[in-house]
C-alpha positions in Angstrom: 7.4 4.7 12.6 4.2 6.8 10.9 2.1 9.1 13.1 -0.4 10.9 12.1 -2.8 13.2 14.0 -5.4 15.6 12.9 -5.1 14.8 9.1 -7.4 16.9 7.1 -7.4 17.0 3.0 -10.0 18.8 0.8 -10.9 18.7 -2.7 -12.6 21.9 -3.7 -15.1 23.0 -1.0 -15.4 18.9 -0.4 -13.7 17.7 2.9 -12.6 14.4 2.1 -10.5 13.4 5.1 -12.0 15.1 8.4 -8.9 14.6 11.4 -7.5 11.2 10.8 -5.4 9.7 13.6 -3.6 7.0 13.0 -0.2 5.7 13.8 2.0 2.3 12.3 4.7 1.3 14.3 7.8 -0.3 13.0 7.8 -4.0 11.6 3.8 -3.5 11.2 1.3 -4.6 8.6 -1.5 -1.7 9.3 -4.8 -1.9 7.1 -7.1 1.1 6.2 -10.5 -0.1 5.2 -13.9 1.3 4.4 -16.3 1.6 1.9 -15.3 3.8 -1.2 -15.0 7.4 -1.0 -14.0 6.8 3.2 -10.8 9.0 2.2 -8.5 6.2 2.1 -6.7 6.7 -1.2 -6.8 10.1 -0.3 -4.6 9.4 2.8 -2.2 7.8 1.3 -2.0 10.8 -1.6 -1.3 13.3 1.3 1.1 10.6 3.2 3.2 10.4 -0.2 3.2 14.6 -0.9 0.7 14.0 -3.9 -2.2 16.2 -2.3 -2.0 19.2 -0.1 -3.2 18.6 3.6 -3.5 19.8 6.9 -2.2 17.7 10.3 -1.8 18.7 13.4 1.3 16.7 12.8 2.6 14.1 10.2 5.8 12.7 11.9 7.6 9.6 9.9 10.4 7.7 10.7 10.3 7.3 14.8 9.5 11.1 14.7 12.7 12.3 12.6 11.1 13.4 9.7 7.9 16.0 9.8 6.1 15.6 6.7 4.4 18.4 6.8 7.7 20.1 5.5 8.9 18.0 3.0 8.2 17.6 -0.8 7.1 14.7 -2.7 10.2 13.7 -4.5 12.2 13.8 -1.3 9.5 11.0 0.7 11.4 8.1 -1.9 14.5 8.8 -0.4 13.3 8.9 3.0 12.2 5.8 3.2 8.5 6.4 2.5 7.7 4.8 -0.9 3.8 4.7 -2.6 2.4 1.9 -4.6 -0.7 3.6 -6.2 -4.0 2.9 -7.1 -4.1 1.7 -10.4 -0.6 0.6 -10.8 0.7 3.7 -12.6 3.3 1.7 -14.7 5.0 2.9 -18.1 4.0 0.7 -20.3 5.8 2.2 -23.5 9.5 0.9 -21.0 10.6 -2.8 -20.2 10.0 -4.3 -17.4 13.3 -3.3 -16.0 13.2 0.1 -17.1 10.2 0.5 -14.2 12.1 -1.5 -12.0 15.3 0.7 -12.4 13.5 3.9 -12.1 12.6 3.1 -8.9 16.5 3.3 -7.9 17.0 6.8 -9.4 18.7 8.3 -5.7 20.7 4.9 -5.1 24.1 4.5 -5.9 24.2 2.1 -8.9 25.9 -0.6 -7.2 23.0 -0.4 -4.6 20.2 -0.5 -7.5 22.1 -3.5 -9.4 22.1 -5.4 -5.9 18.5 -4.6 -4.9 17.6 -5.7 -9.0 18.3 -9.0 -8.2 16.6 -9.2 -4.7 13.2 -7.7 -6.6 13.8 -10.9 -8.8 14.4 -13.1 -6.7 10.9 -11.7 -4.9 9.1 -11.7 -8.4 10.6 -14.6 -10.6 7.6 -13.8 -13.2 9.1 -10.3 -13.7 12.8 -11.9 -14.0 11.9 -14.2 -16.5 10.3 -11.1 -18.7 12.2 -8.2 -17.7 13.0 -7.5 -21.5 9.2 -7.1 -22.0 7.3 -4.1 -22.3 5.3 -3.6 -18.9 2.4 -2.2 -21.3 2.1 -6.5 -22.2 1.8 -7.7 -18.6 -1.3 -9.1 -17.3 -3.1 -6.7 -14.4 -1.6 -8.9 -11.8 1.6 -9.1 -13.3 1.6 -4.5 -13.6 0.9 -4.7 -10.1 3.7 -7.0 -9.3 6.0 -4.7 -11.2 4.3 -1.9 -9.6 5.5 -3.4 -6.0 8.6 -4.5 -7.6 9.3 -0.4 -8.7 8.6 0.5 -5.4 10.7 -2.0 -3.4 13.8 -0.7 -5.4 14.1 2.3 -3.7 14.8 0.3 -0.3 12.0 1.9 1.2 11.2 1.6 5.1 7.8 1.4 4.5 5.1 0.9 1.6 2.1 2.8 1.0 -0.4 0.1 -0.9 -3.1 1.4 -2.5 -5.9 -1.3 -3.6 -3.1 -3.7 -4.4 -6.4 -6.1 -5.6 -8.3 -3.6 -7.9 -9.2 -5.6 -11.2 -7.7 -8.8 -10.3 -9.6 -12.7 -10.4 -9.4 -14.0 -7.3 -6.9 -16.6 -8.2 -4.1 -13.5 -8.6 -5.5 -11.8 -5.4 -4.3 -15.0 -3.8 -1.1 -14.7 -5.6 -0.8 -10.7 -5.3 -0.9 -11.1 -1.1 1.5 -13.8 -0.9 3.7 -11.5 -2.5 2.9 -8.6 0.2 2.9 -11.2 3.3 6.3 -12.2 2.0 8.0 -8.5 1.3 5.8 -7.6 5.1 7.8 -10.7 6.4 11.3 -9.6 4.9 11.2 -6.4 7.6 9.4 -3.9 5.3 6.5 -2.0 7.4 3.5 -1.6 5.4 0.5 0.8 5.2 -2.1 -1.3 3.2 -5.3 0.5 1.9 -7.8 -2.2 0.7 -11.5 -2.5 -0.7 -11.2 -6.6 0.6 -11.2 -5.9 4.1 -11.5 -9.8 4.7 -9.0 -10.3 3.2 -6.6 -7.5 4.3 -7.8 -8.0 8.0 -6.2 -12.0 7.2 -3.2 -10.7 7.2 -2.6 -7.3 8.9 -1.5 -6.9 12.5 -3.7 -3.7 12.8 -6.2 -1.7 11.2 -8.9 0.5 10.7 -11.9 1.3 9.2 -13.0 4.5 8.2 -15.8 6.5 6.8 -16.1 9.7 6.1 -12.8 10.5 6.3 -12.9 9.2 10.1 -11.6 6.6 11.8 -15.2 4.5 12.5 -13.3 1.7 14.7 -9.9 0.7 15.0 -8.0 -2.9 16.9 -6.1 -5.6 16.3 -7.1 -7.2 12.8 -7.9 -10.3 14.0 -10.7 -8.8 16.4 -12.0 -6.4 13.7 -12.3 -9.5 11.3 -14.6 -10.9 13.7 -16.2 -7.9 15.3 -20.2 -7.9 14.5 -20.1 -4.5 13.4 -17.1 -4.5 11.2 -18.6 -7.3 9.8 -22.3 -6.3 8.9 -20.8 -3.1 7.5 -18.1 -3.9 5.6 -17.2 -7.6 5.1 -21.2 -9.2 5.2 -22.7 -11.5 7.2 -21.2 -14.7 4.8 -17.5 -12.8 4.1 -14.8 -14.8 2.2 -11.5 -13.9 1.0 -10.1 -14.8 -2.0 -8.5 -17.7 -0.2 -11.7 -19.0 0.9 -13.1 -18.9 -2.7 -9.8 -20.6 -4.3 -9.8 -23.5 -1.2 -13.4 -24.5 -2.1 -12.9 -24.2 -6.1 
């Protein structure tokens, strides 16, 4: 579905990502993980239109779609949705204000019907859709923040550090959510400072540093690679689950 050769991005005279390869296939969980400052974020940033780049080519959607010549508004459409870093919610607007801006290219009997999958996703958000988003709790923000992008019926999500800020008990909480939207046919593109954690439940992944790919496999043998491992997830690694079975 994504594939992605040569990426480069620079900030200034800094070279933040060096000639990233990468590809996700359709139906696939892919992780990016690595240390910060590896040019993860900065990947998705160029994937979504947000940050000028250079590829030897950016192809999306089974090679239809070159996003090397497409702007930033037109990716939502597309199919190609962003959750960022940080959330990036407007807290002044309801909860279903966010939710409804996500839908602004879908016809509005499209938006009203995909309204009411969203909720039936996110209860929480349901139950306080009147509220203003500025009220939420951080896991409940990036909930909405999800929830925003899903609207747009996207073919894939770009998630950026979906666990930023969070206790571990609404980590747990905030990847049940993305196991469950990854399980209802959405492909996802997770970037992720808990690599245990991310590697749990991704099909693939890879690590980078220095705006490199370092290693890349099936999650499952990067979770218990000795290299991966010493690097980036420590000798005695636990994911939030871990810490919330033993508590």
């Amino acid at each position: 579905m994504l594939e992605v050769e040569g990426l480069t991005v620079n900030y200034g005279g800094i070279q933040a990502v060096k000639g990233l390869n990468f590809h996700v296939n359709e139906g696939e969980l892919v992780c990016l993980i690595g240390c910060n400052g590896a040019g993860k974020t900065t990947t998705l940033k160029a994937l979504a239109g947000l940050l000028p780049f250079e590829a030897h080519h950016m192809y999306f959607d089974h090679g239809k779609l070159d996003l090397q010549h497409m702007q930033a508004h037109e990716r939502l459409p597309a199919g190609l949705a962003l959750v960022p870093e940080g959330r990036g919610v407007f807290k002044r607007m309801s909860i279903e204000e966010n939710l409804e801006l996500g839908a602004f290219h879908q016809p509005d009997k499209l938006a009203q019907e995909t309204l009411v999958q969203v909720y039936d996703t996110f209860p929480r958000l349901k139950e306080r859709r009147l509220q203003k988003a500025g009220t939420l709790s951080g896991g409940e923000q990036q909930m909405l923040a999800i929830g925003r992008a899903l609207m747009g019926r996207p073919k894939m999500l770009l998630l950026d550090e979906p666990s930023m800020g969070l206790a571990p008990l609404m980590v747990e909480k905030i990847f049940t959510v993305i196991e469950k939207v990854f399980k209802q046919g959405t492909t996802i593109l997770l970037v992720e400072q808990n690599a245990h954690i991310a590697l749990e439940i991704g099909n693939r992944g890879y690590v980078v540093d220095s705006g490199l790919v370092e290693f890349e496999g099936f999650a499952a043998d990067l979770l218990h690679d000795p290299r991966v491992r010493e690097a980036y997830l420590g000798d005695e690694s636990s994911s939030a689950r871990d810490v919330n079975a033993s508590a």
